[in-house]
N, C-alpha and C positions, 0 to 999 in steps of 0.2 A: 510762704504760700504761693501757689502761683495765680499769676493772673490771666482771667480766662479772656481771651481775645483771638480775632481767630489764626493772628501768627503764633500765639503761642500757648492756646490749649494745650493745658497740661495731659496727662495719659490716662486721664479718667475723663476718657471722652464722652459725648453723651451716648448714649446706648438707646436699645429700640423700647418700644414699649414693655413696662413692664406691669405686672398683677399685684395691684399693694393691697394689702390688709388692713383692718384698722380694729386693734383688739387692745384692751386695757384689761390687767388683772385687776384683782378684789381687793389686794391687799395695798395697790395704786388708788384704786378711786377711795379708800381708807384713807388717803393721806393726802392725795391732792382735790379731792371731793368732786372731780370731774377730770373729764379728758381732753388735754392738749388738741387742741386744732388753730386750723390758720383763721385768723378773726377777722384781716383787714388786708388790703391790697395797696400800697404807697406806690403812685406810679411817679416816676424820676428823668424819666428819659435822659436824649443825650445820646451818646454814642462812645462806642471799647467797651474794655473788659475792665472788669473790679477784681477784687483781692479783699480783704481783711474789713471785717467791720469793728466800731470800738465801740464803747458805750463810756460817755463821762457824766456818772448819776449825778455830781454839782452840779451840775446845769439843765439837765435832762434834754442832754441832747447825743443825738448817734454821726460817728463821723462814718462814711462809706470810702473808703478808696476805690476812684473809679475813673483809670485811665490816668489822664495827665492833670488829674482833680479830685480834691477829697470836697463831698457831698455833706452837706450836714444839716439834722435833719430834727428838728423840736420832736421828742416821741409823744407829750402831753396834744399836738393835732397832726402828727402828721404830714405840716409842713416843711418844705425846704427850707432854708436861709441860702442866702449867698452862697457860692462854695470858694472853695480856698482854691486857686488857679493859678498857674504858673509852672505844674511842672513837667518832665518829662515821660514817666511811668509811675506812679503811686503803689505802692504796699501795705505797708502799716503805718497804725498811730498810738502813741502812748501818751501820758499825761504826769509830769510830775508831781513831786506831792506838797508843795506849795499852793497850788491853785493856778499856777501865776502861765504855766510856757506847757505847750503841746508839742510835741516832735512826730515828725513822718518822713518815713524812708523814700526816699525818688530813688529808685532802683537803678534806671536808668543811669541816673546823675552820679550816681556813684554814690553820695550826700545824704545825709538826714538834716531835716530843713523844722528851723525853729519860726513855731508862731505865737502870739500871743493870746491866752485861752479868754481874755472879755474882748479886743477888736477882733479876733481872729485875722490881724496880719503877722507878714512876715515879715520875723526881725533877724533871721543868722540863717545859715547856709555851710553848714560842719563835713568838711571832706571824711568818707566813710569809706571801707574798704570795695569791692566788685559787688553790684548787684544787690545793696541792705534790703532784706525783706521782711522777716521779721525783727518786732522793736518791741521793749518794757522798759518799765524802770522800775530799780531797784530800791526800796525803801530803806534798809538796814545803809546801804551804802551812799543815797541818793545818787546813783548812776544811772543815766543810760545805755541798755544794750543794742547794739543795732546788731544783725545777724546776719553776715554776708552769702552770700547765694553761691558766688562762684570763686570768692577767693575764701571761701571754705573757712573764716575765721567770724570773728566779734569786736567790732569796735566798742570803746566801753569810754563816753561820754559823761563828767561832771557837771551834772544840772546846773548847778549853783554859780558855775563861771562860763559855761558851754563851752566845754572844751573837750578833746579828746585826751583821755587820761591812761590807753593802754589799747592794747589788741592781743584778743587769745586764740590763738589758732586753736581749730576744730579735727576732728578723723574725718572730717567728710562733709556735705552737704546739710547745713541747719535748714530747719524749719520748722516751726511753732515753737514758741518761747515761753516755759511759768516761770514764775517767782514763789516760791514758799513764805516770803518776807518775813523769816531769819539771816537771811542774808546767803539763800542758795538758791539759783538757776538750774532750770531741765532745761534741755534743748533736743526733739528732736533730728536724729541723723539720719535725710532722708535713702541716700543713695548707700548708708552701711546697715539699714535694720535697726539702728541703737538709740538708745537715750546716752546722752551724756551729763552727767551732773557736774557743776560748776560752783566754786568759791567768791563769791563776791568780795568781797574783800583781796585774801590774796589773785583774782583776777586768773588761777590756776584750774584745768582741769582735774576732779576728784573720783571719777569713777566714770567706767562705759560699761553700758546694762546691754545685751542682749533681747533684743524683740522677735529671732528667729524661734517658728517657723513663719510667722507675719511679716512680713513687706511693703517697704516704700511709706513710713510711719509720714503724718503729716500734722493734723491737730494734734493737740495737746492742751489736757486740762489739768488742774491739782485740787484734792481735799484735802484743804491743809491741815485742819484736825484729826482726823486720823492715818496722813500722809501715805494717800493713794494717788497712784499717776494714769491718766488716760489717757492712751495712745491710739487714735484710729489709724489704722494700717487696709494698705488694699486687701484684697482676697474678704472683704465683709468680717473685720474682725477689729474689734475693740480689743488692745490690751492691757489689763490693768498690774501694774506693778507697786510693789511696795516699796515708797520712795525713800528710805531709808537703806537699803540692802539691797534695792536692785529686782527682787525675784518676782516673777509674775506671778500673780495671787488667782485670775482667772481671765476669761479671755471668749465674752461676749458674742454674739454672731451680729452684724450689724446692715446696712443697703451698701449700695456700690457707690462706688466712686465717692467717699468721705474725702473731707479736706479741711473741716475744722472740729473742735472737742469745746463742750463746756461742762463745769460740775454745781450745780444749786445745791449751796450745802443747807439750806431753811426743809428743802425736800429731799434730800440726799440721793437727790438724781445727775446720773451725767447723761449728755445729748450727743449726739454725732449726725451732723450735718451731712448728707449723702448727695453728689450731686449726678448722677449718672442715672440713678431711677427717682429721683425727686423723691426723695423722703428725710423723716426725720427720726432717727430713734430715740430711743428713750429706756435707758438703762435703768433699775433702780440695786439702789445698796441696802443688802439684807444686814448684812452684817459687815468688818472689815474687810473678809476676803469671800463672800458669797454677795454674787450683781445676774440677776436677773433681767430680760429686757422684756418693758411691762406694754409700750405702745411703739407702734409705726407709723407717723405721721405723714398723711400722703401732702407734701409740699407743692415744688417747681421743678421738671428739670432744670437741672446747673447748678439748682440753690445747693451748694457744697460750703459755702463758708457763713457764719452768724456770728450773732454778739448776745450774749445772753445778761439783761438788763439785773445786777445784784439786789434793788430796790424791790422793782415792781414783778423780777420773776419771768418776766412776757422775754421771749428772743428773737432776734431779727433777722432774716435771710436775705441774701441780694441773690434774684435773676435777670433772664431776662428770655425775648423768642429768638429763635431760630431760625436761620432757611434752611433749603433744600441743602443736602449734601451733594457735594461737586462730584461728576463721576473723577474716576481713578485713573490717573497716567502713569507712566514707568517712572516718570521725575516726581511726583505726587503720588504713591500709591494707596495713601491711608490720608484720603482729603478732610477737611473737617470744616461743617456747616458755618455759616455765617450770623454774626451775631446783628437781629433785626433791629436798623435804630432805630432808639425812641421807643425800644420796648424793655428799658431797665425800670425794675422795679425791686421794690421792698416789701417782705412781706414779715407779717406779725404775727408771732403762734403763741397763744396763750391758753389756761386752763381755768378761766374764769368767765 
C-alpha cells in the first residue's frame, strides 16, 4: 500500500469535489437492518502519512501505521495508547497466532521489526528485502510474509524463531496480501494487473490470474468459504475472482481512487475504501458469482485505506486535511496538496 504523504502520494491523488449518493437496497437493509454510516470521529493527530490499518480482536485494539509510528488505539473508547516509535516509514502490521509477537514493515528500513503484543516493545529487528509493505502471517505454515515493494519479491519469516526462512520473487510489484489459511497466499501485482497465487509451504509461485481490463489492483480481500477474491483496481472497479481457477466471476463499479478491500463473511459484504472522492462502498454477494453494490458511504477525502473489525463488524478509515494545492512548475508539474498537521484522524462506520 502506499503511504500517503506529500512526497509520496500515491496516483490516486485527491480529486475535486465530487457528488455522492447515499442509497441502500431492500434486500441490504433485509440483512443488515440499517445503513452503514460514519458513527464517530477519533482525532489522532501528529503529523505524515499513514498506510495500513490492522485490527487485533484479542485485545481490541487497532494498530494505524502512521509515518515513522504505528498508533494504537483501544476501539472499546477510542482512545490512544502509547504508540510504538522508533521507526523510519511504517506499512503494515500483522499478528502471529500465538498471541505472543506483532510484526510491522519499516519500509524505509528495509526490516520488519518484532514487538511484543502485551508491552508492546521492541524485541527483533529482521533484515527484509527493498521497501516491506505489505505483511500476514500464515497459519498453516506459521510464517511471516513481508511483501517487498521495489525488490519485487517476499520475504517469508519463522515466527517461532524470527527468522528468515526463504524469499520468493514476485512478476512485479506486490501489494495487498490474503491468506486463505490452508496454507495459500494471493498477492496483488500492482504494476502487472495480476494476482498471483502462492504455496506456503513449498514457498513457490502457483499461478498468475489476469485482472485486465482493470488496473493498477491494490486492496485485496478473501471469502474464504466460498473462495472469492476482491481486487479493487483504479478506473472505479472492484474485481471479483474465483480463487481457485483464477477467472473473474463479475466486476463491481466502485468510487475512485480505492486502496484497500475487506469481505464480512457474517454479512457477505465486501468494502472498498475510495480515497479520492471520500467514499466507501459497499458490495453485497447474491450469490457466488452475482455482487451487486447496495450502499455508497460518503466518508473523508484520502480515507482509501481501513480495517474491518471480524467481531464487532464496525471498519476503521484513517484521513486526514488538506492544503491548498501548490501551483504547477516545469520541475513539479502535477504538485500535490499538503497534508494539515494535527489533522489525522480515524473514523468509524458502522450499521448499528
Amino acid at each position: 500500500m502506499h503511504s500517503w504523504k506529500p512526497s509520496t502520494l500515491c496516483r490516486r491523488a485527491v480529486a475535486g469535489a465530487a457528488l455522492i449518493t447515499l442509497f441502500s437496497a431492500p434486500a441490504f437493509i433485509a440483512r443488515a437492518q440499517s445503513a452503514y454510516a460514519v458513527k464517530d470521529h477519533w482525532k489522532i493527530g501528529g503529523e505524515g502519512g499513514w498506510d495500513y490499518l490492522t485490527i487485533d480482536p484479542q485485545t481490541h485494539l487497532l494498530y494505524v501505521t502512521h509515518s515513522d509510528k504505528v498508533e494504537v488505539i483501544d476501539t472499546r473508547s477510542g482512545k490512544v495508547i502509547e504508540p510504538i516509535s522508533g521507526f523510519k516509514g511504517t506499512h503494515g502490521v500483522a499478528f502471529d497466532g500465538a498471541g505472543k509477537y506483532g510484526y510491522i514493515s519499516d519500509g524505509k528500513a528495509n526490516a520488519v521489526v518484532v514487538f511484543d503484543r502485551h508491552s508492546r516493545q521492541i524485541v527483533a529487528s529482521i533484515p527484509a528485502g527493498t521497501n516491506p509493505d505489505g505483511i500476514l502471517f500464515e497459519p498453516v505454515t506459521g510464517t511471516i510474509w513481508a511483501f517487498n515493494g521495489r525488490s519485487k519479491n517476499a520475504t517469508v519469516i519463522d515466527a517461532s524463531q524470527n527468522k528468515v526462512v526463504g524469499t520468493v520473487d514476485l512478476p512485479g510489484r506486490p501489494e495487498f496480501p490474503v491468506a486463505d489459511g490452508k496454507g495459500t497466499i494471493f498477492v496483488n501485482i500492482e504494476d502487472k494487473n495480476e494476482v498471483v497465487r502462492l504455496d506456503a509451504k513449498s514457498k513457490k509461485v502457483t499461478a498468475t490470474w489476469s485482472l485486465s481490463p482493470a488496473e493498477s489492483p491494490s486492496g485485496l480481500a478473501i471469502d474464504t468459504a466460498h473462495r472469492r477474491l476482491f481486487s479493487v483496481c483504479d478506473g472505479k472497479r472492484m474485481v471479483v475472482l474465483n480463487a481457485d481457477t483464477g477467472k473473474i466471476v463479475a466486476t463491481p463499479e466502485i468510487g475512485d481512487g480505492p486502496d484497500a478491500a475487506a469481505f464480512d463473511p457474517k454479512k457477505s459484504l465486501a468494502f472498498s475504501s475510495n480515497g479520492s472522492d471520500g467514499t466507501l462502498t459497499i458490495v453485497q454477494k447474491k450469490s457466488p458469482d452475482s455482487f451487486a453494490v447496495v450502499q455508497t458511504v460518503p466518508t473523508q477525502k484520502g480515507a482509501r485505506t481501513m480495517a474491518l473489525d471480524p467481531t464487532t463488524g464496525r471498519i476503521y478509515l484513517a484521513s486526514a486535511e488538506f492544503g491548498a494545492r501548490p501551483d504547477p512548475t516545469p520541475q513539479n508539474p502535477h504538485p500535490r496538496p499538503a497534508i494539515v498537521p494535527g489533522s489525522f484522524v480515524v473514523l468509524v462506520v458502522d450499521s448499528k
